[in-house]
C-alpha positions in Angstrom: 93.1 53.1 -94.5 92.9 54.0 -91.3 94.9 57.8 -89.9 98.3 57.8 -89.2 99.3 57.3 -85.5 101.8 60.4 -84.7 104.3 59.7 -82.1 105.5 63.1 -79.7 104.0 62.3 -76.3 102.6 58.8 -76.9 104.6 55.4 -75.8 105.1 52.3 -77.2 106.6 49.1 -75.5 108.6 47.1 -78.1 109.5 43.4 -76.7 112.3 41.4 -78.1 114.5 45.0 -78.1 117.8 44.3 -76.9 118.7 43.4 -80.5 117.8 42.8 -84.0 114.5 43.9 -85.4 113.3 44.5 -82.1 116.5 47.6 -81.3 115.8 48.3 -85.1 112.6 49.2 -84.1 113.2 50.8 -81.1 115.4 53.4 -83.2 112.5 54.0 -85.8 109.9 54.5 -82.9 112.3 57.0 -81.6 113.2 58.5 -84.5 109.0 59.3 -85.0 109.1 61.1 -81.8 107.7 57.7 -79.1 108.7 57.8 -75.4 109.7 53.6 -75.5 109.4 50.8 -72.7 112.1 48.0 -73.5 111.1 44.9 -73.1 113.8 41.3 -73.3 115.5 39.0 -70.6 119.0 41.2 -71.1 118.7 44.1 -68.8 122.3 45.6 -69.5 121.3 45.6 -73.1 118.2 46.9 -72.9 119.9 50.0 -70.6 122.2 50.8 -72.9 120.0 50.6 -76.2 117.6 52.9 -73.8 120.9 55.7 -72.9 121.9 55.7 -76.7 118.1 56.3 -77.7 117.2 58.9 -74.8 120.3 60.8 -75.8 120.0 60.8 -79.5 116.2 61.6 -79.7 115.8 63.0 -76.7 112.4 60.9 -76.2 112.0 58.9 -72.4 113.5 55.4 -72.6 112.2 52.4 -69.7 113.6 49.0 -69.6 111.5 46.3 -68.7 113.2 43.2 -68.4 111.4 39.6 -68.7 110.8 36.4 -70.0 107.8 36.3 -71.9 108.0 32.8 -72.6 107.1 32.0 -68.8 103.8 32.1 -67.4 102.4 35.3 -66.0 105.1 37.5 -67.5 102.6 39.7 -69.4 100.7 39.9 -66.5 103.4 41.3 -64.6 104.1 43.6 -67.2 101.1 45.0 -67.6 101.0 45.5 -63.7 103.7 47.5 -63.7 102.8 49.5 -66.4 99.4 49.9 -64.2 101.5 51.3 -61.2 103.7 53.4 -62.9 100.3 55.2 -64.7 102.4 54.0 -68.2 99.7 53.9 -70.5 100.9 51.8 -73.4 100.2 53.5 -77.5 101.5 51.0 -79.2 102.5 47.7 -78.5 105.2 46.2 -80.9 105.2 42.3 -80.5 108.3 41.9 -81.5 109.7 38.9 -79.2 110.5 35.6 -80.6 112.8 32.4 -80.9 113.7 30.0 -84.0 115.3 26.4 -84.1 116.3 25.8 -87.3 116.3 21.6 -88.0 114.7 18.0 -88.8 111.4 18.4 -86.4 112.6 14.8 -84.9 116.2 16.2 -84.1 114.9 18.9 -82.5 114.2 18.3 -78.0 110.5 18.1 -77.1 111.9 20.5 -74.6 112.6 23.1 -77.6 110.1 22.8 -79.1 107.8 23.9 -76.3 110.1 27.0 -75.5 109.2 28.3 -79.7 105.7 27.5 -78.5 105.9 29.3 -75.5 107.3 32.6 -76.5 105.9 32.7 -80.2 102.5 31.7 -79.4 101.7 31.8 -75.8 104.0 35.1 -74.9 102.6 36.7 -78.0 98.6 36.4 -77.3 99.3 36.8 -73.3 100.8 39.9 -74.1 98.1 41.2 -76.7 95.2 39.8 -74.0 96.6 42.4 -71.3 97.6 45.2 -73.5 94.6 45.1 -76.0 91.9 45.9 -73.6 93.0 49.0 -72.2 93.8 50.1 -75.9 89.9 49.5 -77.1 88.7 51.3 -73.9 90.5 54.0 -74.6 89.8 54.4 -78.0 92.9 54.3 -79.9 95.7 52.3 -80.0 98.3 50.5 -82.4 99.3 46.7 -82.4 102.8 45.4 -84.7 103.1 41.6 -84.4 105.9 40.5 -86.0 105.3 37.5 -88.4 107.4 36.2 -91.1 106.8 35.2 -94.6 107.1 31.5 -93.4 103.4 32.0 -92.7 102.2 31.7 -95.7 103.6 28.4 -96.6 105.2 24.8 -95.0 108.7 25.5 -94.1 110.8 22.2 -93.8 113.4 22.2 -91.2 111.5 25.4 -89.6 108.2 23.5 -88.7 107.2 24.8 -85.7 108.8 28.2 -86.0 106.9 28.2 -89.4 103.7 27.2 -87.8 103.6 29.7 -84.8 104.3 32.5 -87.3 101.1 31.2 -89.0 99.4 31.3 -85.3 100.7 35.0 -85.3 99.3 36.0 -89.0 96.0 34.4 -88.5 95.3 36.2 -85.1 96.4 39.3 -86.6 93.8 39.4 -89.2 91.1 38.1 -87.0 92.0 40.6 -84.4 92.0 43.2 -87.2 88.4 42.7 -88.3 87.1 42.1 -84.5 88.7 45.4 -83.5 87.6 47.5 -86.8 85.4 50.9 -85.8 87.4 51.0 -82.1 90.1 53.3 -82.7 92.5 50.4 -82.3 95.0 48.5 -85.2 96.3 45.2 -85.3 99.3 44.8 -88.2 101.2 41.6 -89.0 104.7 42.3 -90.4 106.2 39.4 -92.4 109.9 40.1 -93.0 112.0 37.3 -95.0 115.0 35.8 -94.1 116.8 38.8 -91.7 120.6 40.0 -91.0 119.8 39.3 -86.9 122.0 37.7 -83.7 118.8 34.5 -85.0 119.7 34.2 -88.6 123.5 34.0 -87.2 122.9 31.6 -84.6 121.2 29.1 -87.2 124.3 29.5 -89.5 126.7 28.5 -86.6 124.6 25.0 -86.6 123.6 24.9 -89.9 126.6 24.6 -92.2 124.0 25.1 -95.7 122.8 28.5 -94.5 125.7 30.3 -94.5 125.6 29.7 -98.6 122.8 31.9 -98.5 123.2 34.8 -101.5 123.7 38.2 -100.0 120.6 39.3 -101.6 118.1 37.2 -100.1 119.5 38.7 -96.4 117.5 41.7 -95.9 118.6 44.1 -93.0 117.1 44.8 -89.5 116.9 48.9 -90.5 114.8 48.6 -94.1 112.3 45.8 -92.1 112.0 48.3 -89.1 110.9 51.3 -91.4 108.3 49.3 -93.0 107.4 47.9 -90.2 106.7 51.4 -88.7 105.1 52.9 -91.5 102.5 49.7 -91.7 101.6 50.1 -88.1 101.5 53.9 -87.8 99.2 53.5 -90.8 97.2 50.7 -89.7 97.8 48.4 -92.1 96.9 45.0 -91.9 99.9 43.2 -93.6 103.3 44.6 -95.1 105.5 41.9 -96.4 108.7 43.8 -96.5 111.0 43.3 -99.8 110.1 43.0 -103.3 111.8 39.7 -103.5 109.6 38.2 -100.3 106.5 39.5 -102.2 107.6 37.5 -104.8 107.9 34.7 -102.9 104.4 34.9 -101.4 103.1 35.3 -105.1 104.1 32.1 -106.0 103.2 30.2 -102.5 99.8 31.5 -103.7 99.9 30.5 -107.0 101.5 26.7 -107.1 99.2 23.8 -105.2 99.8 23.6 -102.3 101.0 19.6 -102.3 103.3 20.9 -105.4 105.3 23.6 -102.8 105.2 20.9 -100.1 107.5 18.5 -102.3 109.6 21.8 -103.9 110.3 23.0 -100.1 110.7 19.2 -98.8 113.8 18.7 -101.4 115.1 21.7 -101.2 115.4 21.1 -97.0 116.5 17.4 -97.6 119.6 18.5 -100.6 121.0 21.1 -97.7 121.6 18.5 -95.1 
């Protein structure tokens, strides 16, 4: 296992912060001593998220705002970061979108923009932000997954399948990048209390019969996320319930999960 990666005087630029996992992890990079650039398309959000973490951890806070989903954005940002002499510690890719829904209901046009953020913002971001890392010789990377990587997820195709774009690149990027001093960690949350999960339920009348105790919380997925990454872990599945879950992915045929998952997403329509 690689050393732990101790925070006081390094930075780490967290994207997708304004809320959610993304300002859950904000707070636990603070809270292990980080200086933080803040990365979303809110800029009012991100400023006060940056005040209330300055103040309470008295670490340095940036915002950053931006669209990652457009071309060139993680260029930009890396530019910046370039003129301000900002060198980045730890990247946290936190950013993402999810449309919950029959693929064939779902716009072309939507589709695209889960693409575009997910997959494209993702490895634009890592492309800019990796190099300088391995030239330096050390450096962490948190790319947040989701257990719907390790198995078809009716009604969350595409969100399902760029989360399995995320995992695989993660573990490729961890073996390329073993002996450099820098960390690539995938973590794979379940379903999450977050402004996404609440979103889907305001569209989706059969998720919001969802048992409390398959909701985990932004706070317990943002201290393992932490830990994985300060540890250079690989993969940390948060939650001994979404273990569970990957357990069995593993274990039943694949064709046998496809049907379970298909009925289950056809009975909640």
């Amino acid at each position: 296992m690689a050393r732990r990666h101790d925070g006081p005087g390094r930075t780490a630029l967290i994207t997708g912060a304004s809320s959610g996992i993304g300002a859950a992890l904000a707070g636990r990079f603070a809270v292990g001593g980080y200086n933080l650039v803040l990365v979303a398309r809110s800029e009012r959000k991100l400023r006060q998220l940056a005040q209330a973490l300055s103040t309470a951890h008295g670490i340095k806070a940036w915002v950053a705002p931006a669209d990652l989903s457009q071309p060139g954005a993680a260029r930009k940002l890396a530019a910046a970061m370039n003129r301000a002499r900002r060198p980045i510690d730890v990247l946290v890719n936190n950013a993402g979108v999810l449309e919950y829904g029959s693929f064939i209901e779902v716009p072309p046009a939507t589709h695209r923009q889960v693409i575009d953020l997910n997959v494209a913002g993702l490895t634009a971001m890592l492309a800019h932000f990796l190099p300088p890392m391995v030239a330096r010789g050390e450096g962490r990377v948190l790319n947040v997954a989701s257990i719907a990587a390790f198995q078809p997820v009716p009604s969350l195709a595409t969100y399902a399948a760029t989360k399995a774009f995320v995992l695989s690149l993660t573990e490729s990027l961890a073996e390329e990048l073993k002996g450099t001093g820098v960390t690539v960690t995938a973590l794979c949350p379940g379903i999450t209390a977050t402004n996404m999960l609440s979103k889907a339920k305001r569209t989706r009348r059969e998720l919001t019969r969802l048992p409390d105790f398959v909701v985990g919380s932004a706070d317990d997925v943002a201290d393992e996320g932490y830990e994985a990454c300060v540890r250079g872990e690989v993969i940390r599945v948060p939650g001994a319930l979404n273990h569970a879950a990957i357990l069995a992915s593993r274990a039943i045929p694949k064709w046998l999960w496809r049907r379970v998952s298909g009925v289950v997403a056809r009975a909640g329509r």
